[in-house]
C-alpha positions as a LaTeX table, in Angstrom:
\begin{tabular}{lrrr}
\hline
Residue & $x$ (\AA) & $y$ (\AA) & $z$ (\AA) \\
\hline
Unk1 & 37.20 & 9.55 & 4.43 \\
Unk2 & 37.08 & 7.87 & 0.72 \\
Unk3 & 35.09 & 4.69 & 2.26 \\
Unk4 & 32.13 & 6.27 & 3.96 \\
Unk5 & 30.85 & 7.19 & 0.04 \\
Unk6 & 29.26 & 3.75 & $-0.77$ \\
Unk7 & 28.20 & 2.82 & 2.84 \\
Unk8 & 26.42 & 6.80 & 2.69 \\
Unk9 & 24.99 & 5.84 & $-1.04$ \\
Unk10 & 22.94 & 3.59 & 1.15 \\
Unk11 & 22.12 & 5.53 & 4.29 \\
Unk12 & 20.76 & 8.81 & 2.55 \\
Unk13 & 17.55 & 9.29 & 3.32 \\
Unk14 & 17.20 & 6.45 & 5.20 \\
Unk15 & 14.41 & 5.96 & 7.87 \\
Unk16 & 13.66 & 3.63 & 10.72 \\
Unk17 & 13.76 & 0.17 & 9.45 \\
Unk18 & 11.51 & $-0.80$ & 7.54 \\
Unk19 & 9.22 & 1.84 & 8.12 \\
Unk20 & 9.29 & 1.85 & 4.03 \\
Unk21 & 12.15 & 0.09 & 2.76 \\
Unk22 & 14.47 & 2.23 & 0.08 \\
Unk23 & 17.19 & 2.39 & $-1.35$ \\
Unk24 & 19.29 & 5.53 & $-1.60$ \\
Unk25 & 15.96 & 7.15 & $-0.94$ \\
Unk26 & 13.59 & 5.16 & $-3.54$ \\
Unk27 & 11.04 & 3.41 & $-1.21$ \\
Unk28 & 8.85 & 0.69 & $-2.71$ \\
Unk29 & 5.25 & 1.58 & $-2.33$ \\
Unk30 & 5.35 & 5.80 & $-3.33$ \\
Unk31 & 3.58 & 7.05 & $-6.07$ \\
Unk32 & 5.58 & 8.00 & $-8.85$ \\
Unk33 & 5.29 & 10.26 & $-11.71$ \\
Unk34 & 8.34 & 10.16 & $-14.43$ \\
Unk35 & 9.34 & 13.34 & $-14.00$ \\
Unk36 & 10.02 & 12.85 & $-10.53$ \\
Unk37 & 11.36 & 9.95 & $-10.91$ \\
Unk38 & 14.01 & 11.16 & $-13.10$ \\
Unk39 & 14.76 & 14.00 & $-10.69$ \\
Unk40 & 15.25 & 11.21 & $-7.71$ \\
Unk41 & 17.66 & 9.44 & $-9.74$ \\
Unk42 & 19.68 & 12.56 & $-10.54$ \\
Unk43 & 19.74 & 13.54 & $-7.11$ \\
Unk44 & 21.41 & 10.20 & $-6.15$ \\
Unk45 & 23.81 & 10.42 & $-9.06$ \\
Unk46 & 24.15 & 13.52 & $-11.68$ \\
Unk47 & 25.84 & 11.39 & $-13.92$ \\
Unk48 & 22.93 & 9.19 & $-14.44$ \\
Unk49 & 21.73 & 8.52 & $-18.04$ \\
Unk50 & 18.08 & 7.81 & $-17.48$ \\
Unk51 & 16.01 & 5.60 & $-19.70$ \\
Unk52 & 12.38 & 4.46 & $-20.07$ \\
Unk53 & 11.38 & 1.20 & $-20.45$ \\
Unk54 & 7.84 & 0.75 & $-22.09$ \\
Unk55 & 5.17 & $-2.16$ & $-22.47$ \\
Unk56 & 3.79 & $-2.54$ & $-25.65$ \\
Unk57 & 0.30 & $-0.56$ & $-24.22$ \\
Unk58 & 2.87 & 2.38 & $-24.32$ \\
Unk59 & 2.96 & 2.50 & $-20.29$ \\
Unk60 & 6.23 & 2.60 & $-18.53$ \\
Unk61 & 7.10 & $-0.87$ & $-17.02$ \\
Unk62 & 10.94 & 0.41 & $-15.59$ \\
Unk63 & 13.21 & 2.95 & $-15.95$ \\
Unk64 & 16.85 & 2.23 & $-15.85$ \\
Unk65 & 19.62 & 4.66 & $-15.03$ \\
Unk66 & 23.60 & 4.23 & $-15.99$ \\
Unk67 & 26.30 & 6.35 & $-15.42$ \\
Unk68 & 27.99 & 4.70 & $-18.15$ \\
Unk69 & 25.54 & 3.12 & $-21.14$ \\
Unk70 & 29.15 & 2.23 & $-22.88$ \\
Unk71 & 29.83 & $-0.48$ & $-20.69$ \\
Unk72 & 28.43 & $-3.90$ & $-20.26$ \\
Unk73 & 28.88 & $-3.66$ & $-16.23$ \\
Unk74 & 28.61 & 0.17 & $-15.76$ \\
Unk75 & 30.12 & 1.54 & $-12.38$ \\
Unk76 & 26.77 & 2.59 & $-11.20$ \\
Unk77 & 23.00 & 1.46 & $-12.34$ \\
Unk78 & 19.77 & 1.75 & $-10.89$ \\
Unk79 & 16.06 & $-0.03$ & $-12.06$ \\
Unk80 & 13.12 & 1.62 & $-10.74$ \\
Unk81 & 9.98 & $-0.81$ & $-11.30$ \\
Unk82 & 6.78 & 0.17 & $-11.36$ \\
Unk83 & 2.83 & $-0.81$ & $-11.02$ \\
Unk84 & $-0.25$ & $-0.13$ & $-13.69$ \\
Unk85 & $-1.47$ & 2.14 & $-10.48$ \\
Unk86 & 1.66 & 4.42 & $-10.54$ \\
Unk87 & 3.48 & 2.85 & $-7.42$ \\
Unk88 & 6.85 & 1.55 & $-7.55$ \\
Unk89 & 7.35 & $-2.22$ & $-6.20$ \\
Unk90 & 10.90 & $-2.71$ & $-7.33$ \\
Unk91 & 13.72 & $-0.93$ & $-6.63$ \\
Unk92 & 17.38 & $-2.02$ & $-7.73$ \\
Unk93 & 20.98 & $-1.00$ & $-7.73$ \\
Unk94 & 24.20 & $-2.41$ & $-8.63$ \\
Unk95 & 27.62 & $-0.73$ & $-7.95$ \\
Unk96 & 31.20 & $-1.84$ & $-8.69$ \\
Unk97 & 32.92 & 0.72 & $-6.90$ \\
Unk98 & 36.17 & 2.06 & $-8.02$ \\
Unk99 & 39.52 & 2.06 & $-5.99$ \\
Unk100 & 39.75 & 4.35 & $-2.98$ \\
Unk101 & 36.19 & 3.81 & $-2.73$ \\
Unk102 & 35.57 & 0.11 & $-1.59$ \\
Unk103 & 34.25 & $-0.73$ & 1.98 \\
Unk104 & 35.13 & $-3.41$ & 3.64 \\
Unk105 & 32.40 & $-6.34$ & 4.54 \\
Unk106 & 33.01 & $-5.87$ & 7.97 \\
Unk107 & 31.90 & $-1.94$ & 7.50 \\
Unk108 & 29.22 & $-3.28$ & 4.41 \\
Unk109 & 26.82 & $-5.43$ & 6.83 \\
Unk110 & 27.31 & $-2.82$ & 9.72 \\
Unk111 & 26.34 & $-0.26$ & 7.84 \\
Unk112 & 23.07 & $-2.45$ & 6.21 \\
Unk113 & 22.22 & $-3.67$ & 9.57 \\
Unk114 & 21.94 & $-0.26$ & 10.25 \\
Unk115 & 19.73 & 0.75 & 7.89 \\
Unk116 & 17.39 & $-2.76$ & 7.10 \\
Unk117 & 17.77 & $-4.34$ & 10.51 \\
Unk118 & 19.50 & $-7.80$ & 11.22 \\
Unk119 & 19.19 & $-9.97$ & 8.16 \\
Unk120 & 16.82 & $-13.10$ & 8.17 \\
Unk121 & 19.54 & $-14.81$ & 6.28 \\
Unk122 & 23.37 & $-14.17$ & 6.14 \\
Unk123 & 25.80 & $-16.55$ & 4.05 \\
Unk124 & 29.47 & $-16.33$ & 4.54 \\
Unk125 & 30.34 & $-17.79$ & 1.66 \\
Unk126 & 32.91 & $-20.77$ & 3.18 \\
Unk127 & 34.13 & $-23.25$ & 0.92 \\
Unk128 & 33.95 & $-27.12$ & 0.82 \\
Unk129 & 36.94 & $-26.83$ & 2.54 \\
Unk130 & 35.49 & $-24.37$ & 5.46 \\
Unk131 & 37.75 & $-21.56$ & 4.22 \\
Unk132 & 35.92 & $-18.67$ & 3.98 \\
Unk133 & 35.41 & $-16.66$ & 0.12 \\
Unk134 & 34.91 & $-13.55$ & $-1.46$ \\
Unk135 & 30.66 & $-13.61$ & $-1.29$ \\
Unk136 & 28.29 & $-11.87$ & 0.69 \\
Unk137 & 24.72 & $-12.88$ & 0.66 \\
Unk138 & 22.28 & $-11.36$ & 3.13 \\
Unk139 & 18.35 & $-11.10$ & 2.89 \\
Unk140 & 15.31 & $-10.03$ & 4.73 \\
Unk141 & 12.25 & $-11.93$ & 3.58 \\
Unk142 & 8.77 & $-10.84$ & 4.67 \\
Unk143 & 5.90 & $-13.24$ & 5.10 \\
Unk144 & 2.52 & $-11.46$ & 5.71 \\
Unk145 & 3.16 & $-12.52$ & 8.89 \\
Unk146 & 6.57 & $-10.71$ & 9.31 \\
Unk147 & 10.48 & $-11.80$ & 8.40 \\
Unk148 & 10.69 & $-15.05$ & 7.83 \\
Unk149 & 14.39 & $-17.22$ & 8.34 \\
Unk150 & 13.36 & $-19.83$ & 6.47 \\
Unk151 & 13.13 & $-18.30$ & 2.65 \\
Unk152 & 10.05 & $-20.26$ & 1.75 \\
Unk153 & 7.52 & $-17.85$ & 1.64 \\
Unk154 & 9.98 & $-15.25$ & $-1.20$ \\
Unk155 & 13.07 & $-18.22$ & $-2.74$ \\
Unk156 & 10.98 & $-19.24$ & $-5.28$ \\
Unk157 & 10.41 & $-15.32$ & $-6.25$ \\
Unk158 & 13.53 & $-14.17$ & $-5.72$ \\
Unk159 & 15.53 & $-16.25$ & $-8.41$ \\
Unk160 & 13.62 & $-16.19$ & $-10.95$ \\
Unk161 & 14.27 & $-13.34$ & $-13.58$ \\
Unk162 & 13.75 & $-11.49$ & $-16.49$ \\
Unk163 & 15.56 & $-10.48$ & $-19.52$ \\
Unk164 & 17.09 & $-7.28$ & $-17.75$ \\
Unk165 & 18.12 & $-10.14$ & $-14.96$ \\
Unk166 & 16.69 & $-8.50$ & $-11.49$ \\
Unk167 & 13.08 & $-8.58$ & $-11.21$ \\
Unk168 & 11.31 & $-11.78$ & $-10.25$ \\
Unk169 & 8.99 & $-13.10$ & $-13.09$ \\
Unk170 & 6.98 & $-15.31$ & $-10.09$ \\
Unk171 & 4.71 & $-14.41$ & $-7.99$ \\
Unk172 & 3.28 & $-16.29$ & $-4.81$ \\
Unk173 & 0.34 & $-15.55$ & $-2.64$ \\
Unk174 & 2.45 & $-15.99$ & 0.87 \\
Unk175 & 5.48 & $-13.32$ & $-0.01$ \\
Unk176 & 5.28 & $-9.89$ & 1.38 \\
Unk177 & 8.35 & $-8.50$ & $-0.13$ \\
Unk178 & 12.29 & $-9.08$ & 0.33 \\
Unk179 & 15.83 & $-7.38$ & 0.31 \\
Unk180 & 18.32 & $-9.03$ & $-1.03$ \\
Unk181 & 22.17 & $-8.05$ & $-0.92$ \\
Unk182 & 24.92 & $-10.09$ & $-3.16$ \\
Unk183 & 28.66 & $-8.75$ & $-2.78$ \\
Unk184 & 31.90 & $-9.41$ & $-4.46$ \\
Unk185 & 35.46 & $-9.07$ & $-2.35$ \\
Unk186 & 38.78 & $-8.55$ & $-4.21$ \\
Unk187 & 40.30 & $-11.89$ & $-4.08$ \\
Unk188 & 43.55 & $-10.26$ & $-2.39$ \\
Unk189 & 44.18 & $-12.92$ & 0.05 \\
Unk190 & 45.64 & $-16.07$ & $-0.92$ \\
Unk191 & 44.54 & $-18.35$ & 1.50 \\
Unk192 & 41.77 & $-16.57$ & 3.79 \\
Unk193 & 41.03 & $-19.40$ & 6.56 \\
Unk194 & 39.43 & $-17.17$ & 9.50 \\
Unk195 & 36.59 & $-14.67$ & 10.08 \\
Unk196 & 38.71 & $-11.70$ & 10.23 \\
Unk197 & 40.28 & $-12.14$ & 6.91 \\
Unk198 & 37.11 & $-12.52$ & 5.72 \\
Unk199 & 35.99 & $-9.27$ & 7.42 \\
Unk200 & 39.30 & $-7.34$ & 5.61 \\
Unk201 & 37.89 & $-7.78$ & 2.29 \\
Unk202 & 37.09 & $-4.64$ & 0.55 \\
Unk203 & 33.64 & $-4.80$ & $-1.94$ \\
Unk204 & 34.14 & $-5.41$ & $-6.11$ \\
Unk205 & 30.65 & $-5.65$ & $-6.80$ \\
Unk206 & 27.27 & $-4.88$ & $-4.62$ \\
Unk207 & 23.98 & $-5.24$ & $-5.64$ \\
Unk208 & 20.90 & $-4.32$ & $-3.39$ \\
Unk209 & 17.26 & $-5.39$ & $-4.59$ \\
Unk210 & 13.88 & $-4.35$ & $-2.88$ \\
Unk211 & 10.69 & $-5.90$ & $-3.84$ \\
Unk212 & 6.85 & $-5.89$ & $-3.14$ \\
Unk213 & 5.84 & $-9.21$ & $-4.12$ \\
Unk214 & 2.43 & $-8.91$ & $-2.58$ \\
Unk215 & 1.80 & $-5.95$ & $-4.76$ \\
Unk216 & 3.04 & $-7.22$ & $-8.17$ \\
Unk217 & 0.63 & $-10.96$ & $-7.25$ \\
Unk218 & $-2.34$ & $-8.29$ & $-6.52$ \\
Unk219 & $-1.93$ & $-6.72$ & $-10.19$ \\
Unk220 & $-1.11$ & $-9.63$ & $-11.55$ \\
Unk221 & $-4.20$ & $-12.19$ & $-9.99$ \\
Unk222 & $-6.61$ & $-9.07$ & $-10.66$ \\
Unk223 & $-5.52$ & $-8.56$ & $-14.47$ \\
Unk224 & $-5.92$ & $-12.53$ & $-14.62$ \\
Unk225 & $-9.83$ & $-12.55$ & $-13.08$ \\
Unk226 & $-10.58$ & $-9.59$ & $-15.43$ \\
Unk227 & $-9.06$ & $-11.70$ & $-18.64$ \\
Unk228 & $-10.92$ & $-14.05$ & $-17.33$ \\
Unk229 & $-14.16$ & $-12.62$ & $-16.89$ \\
Unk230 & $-14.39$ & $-10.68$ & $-20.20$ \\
Unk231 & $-13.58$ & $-14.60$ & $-21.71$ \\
Unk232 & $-16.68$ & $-15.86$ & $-19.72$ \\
Unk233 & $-18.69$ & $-13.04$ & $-21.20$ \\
Unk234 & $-17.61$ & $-13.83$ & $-24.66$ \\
Unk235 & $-18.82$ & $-17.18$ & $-23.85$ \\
Unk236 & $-22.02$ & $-16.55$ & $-22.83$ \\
Unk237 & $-22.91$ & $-13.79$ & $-25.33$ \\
Unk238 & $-22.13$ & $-16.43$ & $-28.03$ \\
Unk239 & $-24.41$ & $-18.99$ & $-25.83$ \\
Unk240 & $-27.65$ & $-16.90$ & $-26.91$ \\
Unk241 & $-26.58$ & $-16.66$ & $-31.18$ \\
Unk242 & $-29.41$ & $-17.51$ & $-32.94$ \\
Unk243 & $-28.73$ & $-18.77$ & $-36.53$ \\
Unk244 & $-30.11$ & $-16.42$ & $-39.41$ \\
Unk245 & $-32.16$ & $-18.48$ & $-41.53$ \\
\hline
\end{tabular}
C-alpha cells in the first residue's frame, strides 16, 4: 500500500517511546562520527546528497542531506546537529511527499502517537470561524521533571531560529528537550466544517524536529564560564605589571 511509505519513514527503527527519541533511526544523544553519519543518512534515503556544515574552528556544527539540492523545498531533507563532544542533540526532517504517497492526518497522528506517545500539545488548526484548516501542530515538551502541557519550560526555545531556519538559537536552564511536528493538508475541501473532514486530509508538507535543549545550555553555559575565566585571568595577570623604569 502507497501510504504506509511516509508513516514507515517514521517508524523504522523505532523503539519504546522515548526510550531515546529518533527520527527514522537518528536518536538525539549517540555518538557520532561523520562517516557514520553519512552511512545513516543513506540508509534512510540513497538518494541523499550529504553535506557538511563547518564552524569557523573547522569542526562540524550540522550536516544536511537533500535528495534534491536543485530545489528551494526539496522532496526530502534531513539536518543532523551536533555537540563539541561528538553527540548529536538535533535531529530534523522535512518531507513534501509526492502523490500516491500522502497519508492522511487521521493515519499521521496515529502513526506518531505510536511511535512518541500522546502529544503534550495538539492544535487542530480551526479557524476564527471554528471551521477546521489544513494545519497540524503536535509537540512533546520535556521539563526535567517530565512532559510538560503547558510549553513554558521549551516555547521560548522552540521558535527561535537560525539562518538554516530549524534549530533553536535559545537556550533555557528548565527545558529538557522537545518534538515538534508541523503538517500541511491539500486544501481539497472547500468548506471543511467537522472533525472528519479534517481527518480526510492527506499531508503536503511534514516536518518533524527533535531537540536536546539541556545538552546544547550545558555546552553552551560551560564554554561561557571558561570565556569567562580565561578573561578573569587576563585580569589578574595584568593586576601584578610592574612598570619598567
Amino acid at each position: 500500500m502507497k501510504i504506509k511509505s511516509i508513516i514507515l519513514s517514521f517508524l523504522l527503527f523505532s523503539s519504546a517511546a522515548f526510550a531515546a527519541p529518533d527520527i527514522s533511526g537518528i536518536k538525539i544523544g549517540d555518538p557520532y562520527s561523520a562517516n557514520a553519519l553519512k552511512g545513516k543518512l543513506k540508509a534512510v534515503n540513497s538518494a541523499y546528497a550529504i553535506i557538511e556544515v563547518k564552524g569557523n574552528d573547522g569542526k562540524l556544527q550540522y550536516m544536511y542531506a537533500t535528495n534534491n539540492q536543485k530545489e528551494r523545498k526539496p522532496s526530502d531533507e534531513f539536518f543532523i546537529f551536533v555537540t563539541d563532544k561528538n553527540t548529536i542533540w538535533g535531529v530534523v526532517r522535512n518531507q513534501r511527499p509526492k502523490e500516491g504517497n500522502q497519508v492522511s492526518f487521521k493515519n499521521l497522528i496515529a502513526a506518531l502517537k505510536e511511535k512518541y506517545g500522546a502529544a503534550g500539545t495538539l492544535d487542530d488548526s480551526k479557524g476564527n470561524n471554528g471551521s477546521y484548516e489544513n494545519r497540524l501542530h503536535m509537540s512533546w515538551e520535556y521539563s526535567k521533571s517530565g512532559l510538560t502541557k503547558t510549553s513554558n519550560e521549551c516555547s521560548s526555545e522552540k521558535y527561535s531560529y537560525t539562518a538554516v531556519e530549524v534549530a533553536p538559537t535559545k537556550f533555557g536552564d528548565k527545558c529538557s528537550y522537545f518534538i515538534k511536528v508541523d503538517a500541511a493538508g491539500h486544501d481539497i475541501l472547500k468548506n471543511r466544517r467537522s472533525v472528519d473532514e479534517y481527518n480526510m486530509q492527506l499531508t503536503s508538507s511534514l516536518d518533524v524536529a527533535i531537540f536536546d535543549i539541556a545538552t546544547m545550555y550545558s555546552q553552551l553555559t560551560g564554554e561561557s564560564e571558561k570565556k569567562a575565566a580565561l578573561e578573569q585571568q587576563k585580569k589578574d595577570k595584568q593586576a601584578n605589571n610592574k612598570p619598567s623604569l
